[in-house]
N, C-alpha and C positions, 0 to 999 in steps of 0.2 A: 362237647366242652363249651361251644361257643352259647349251646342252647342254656348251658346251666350258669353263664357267664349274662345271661338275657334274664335267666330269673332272680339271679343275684341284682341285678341292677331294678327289675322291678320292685322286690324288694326295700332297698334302697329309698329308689325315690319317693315308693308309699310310706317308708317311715316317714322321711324327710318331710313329704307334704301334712302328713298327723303331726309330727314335730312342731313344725312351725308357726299355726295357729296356737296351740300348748304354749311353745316358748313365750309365743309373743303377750298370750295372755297372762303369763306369770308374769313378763317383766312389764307388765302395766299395774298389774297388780301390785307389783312392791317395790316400780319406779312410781309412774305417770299412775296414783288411783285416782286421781281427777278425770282423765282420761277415760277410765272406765265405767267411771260414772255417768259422763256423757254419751258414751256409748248405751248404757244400760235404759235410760231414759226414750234414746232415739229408737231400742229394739222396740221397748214396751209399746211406744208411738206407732209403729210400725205393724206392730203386732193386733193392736188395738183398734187400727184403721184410721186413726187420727193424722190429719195433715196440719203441717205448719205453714199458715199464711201470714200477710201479713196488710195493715190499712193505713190508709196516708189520709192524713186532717191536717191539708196546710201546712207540711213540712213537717208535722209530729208524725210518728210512725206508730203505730201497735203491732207485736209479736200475739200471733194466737195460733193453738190447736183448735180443730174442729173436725168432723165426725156427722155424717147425717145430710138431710136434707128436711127443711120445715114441715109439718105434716099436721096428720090432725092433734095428736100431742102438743104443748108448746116447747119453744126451743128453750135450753137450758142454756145460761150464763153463770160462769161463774170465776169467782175470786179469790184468789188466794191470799195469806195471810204475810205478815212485816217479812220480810228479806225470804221470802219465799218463789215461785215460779210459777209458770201455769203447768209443769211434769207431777205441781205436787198431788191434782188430781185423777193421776193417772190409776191410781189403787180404785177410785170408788170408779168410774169411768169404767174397770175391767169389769164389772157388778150391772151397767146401765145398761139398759135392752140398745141395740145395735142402731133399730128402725130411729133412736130418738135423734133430734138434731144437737148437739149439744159443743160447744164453746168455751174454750177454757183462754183466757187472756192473762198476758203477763200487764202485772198493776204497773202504773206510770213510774217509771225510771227503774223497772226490775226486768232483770235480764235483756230482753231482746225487744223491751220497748225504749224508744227516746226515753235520755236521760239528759236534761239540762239544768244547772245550776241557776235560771230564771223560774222554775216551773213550782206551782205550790202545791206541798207536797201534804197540806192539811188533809182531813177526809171531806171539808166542804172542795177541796180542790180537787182531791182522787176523785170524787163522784162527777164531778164536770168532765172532767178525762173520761171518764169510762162511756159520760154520754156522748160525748163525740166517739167515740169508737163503735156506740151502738148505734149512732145516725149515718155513720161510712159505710160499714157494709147493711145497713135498713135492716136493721132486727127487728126496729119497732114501728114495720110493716104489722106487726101482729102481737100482739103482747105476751111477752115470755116470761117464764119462770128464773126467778133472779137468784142466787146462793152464795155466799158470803162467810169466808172464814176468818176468825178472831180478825187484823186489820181490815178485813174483807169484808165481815159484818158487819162493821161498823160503816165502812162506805157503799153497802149495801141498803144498810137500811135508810141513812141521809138520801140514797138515788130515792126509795121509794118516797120518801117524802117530797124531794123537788121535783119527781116527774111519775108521779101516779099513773096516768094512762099508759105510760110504755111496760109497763109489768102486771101479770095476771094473779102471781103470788110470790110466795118468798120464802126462804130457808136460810136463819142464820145459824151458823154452829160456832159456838163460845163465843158469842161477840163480844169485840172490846167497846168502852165506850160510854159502862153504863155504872153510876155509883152502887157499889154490891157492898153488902152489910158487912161481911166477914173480909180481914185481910185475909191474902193470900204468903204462897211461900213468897214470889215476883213483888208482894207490895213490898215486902221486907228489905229485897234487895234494891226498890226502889227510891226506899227509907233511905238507907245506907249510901246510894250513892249521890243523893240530894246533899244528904248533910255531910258529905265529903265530896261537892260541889262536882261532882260527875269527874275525878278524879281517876278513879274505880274502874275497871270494866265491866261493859254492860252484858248483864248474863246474855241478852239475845244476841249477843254482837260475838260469838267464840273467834279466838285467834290463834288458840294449839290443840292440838286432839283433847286432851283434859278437858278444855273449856268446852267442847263441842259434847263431849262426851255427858259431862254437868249440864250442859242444855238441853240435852235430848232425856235426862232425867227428869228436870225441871218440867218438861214439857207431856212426859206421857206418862201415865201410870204405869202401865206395861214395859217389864223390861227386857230390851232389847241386846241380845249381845252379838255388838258389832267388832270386826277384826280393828286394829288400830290404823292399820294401813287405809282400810276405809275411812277410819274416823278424820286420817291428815287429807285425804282425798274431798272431802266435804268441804276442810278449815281451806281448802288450795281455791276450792271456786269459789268461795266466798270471801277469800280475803282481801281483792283487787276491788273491791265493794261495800268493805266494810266504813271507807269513808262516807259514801253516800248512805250507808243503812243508818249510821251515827247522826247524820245530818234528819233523814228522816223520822229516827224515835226521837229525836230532840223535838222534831212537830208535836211528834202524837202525843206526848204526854205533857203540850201546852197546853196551856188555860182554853185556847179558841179550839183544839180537838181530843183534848183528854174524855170530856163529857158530850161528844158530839150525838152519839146516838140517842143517848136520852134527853138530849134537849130537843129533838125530832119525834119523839115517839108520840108526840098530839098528832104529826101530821101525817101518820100511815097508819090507813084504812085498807091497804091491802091484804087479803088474805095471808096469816103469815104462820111459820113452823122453828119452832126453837129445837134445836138438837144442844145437847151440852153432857160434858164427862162430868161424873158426879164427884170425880177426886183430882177437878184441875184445880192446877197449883200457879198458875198464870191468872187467871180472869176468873172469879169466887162464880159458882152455880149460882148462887143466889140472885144473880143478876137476870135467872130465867123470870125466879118471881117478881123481881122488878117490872119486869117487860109485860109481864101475864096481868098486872096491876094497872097498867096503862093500857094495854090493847086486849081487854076482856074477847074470852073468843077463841085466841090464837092460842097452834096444838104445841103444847111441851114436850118434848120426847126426851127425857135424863137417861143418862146412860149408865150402867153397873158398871164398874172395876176399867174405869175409861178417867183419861188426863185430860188436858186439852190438845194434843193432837188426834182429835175423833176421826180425823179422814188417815191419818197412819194406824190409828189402834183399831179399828173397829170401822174399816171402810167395804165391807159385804152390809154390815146393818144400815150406814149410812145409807147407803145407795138405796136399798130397801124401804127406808124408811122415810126418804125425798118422793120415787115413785109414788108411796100412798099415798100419800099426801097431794101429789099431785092428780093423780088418777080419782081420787076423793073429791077435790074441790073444784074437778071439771066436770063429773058426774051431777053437784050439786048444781052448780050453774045449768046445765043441760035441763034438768028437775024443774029450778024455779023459773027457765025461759018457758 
């Protein structure tokens, strides 16, 4: 009796212990999906090999992942786009060969970088930030490949412009920044919220699942279907930030950084790679031919049945198609030495 009194209880506790991971994960799921989110980011990090450090510049801090150690490849930098993170490229990151070095940094005042109500949050500003970040931990010991997504573009390509030697080549995907022929669905609502004096909310700025859910339309050709409990989980960690993300698109879309990039595109000669969704509804394609118009040369890669989020839609191609590019324009260099 006592022996089946011993199986009963084993029993027991192995439910209890399968139980309780279960429970907990449901009631994250449809208490705390903020919670889970955080969670899901820290696996993939995890999974991925990537660590979270971080760099001090005189009291400014930087939050970054990184992965790798510098090699004969160059190290990868890269940026992510308005009220975004550096977890957003963990997609294309799960695609990049392991041996590379590569760096993903959170842009000045997002997430788990210094956020100050003194700091200028223009892209001629974001680019000075990011080069202090690149002079702290000496990346440009060696000249890296730099990548840059829509807000990230655009202070990508301004970096290449004021500091040419620290980078070997460049990858912008959708950049903002640059005057494109065709409106967009975004100019539209940008129409709209001007002449109702920014009264409106701003489509990048969601504040209820609906809104979040309209954004992520807005934003990818591909449609995604998300539970709602995930979609209030998104609106929950962005909403404590939505003041400062307001403050910041009120930058971007001034006169001194609405047209930043392309008032810089005389001044980059670095090797460079446009990636763009051919049906973003945010920043017009058209702005590749812009680019391709000023810097004769540079590779275009347009994407088929892709939005502007090309590192959520289509981040196996991306990764792919940064690589060649890169492996391409190290091979030439190699050729003409």
């Amino acid at each position: 009796m006592a022996a089946d009194f011993d199986v009963v209880n084993l029993f027991v506790i192995a439910a209890a212990t399968l139980a309780i991971p279960i429970v907990a994960f449901g009631a994250s799921f449809l208490l705390w999906p903020s919670v889970l989110i955080r969670v899901y980011h820290w696996y993939w990090r995890r999974t991925l090999g990537l660590q979270v450090r971080y760099a001090d510049c005189g009291g400014y801090r930087f939050c970054y992942s990184c992965r790798g150690k510098p090699g004969m490849r160059p190290s990868i930098l890269l940026l992510h786009s308005f009220s975004a993170h550096k977890d957003t490229w963990l997609t294309v990151v799960k695609y990049l060969p392991k041996h590379l070095h590569i760096l993903c940094v959170d842009m000045p005042g997002h997430e788990g970088t210094t956020r100050t109500n003194k700091d200028d949050y223009s892209i001629q500003g974001q680019a000075r930030r990011i080069r202090q970040f690149v002079e702290a931990i000496r990346l440009n010991r060696k000249p890296f490949h730099l990548v840059g997504a829509s807000m990230g573009g655009s202070v990508a390509g301004v970096y290449a412009a004021c500091y040419p030697l620290d980078i070997c080549s460049m990858t912008l995907i959708c950049p903002d920044g640059i005057k494109h022929l065709s409106e967009t669905k975004f100019d539209n609502h940008l129409q709209d919220l001007q002449h109702n004096q920014y009264t409106l909310s701003i489509p990048l700025i969601p504040t209820t699942p609906e809104e979040m859910e309209d954004m992520l339309k807005l934003c990818s050709h591909v449609r995604f279907k998300i539970p709602q409990q995930i979609l209030q989980g998104l609106v929950d960690v962005r909403l404590p930030h939505n003041e400062f993300y307001e403050e910041v698109f009120m930058e971007l879309i001034s006169e001194r950084s609405r047209y930043a990039l392309q008032e810089h595109l005389h001044l980059i000669f670095t090797p460079l790679q446009i990636i763009w969704g051919k049906k973003d509804q945010v920043v017009d394609v058209s702005g590749a031919a812009i680019i391709e118009e000023h810097i004769p040369g540079c590779r275009v890669d347009l994407l088929e049945n892709c939005g502007h989020s090309v590192v959520m839609e289509k981040p196996r191609q991306t990764a792919k198609l940064i690589l060649e590019f890169i492996i391409a324009k190290q091979n030439t260099t190699k050729k003409s030495s």
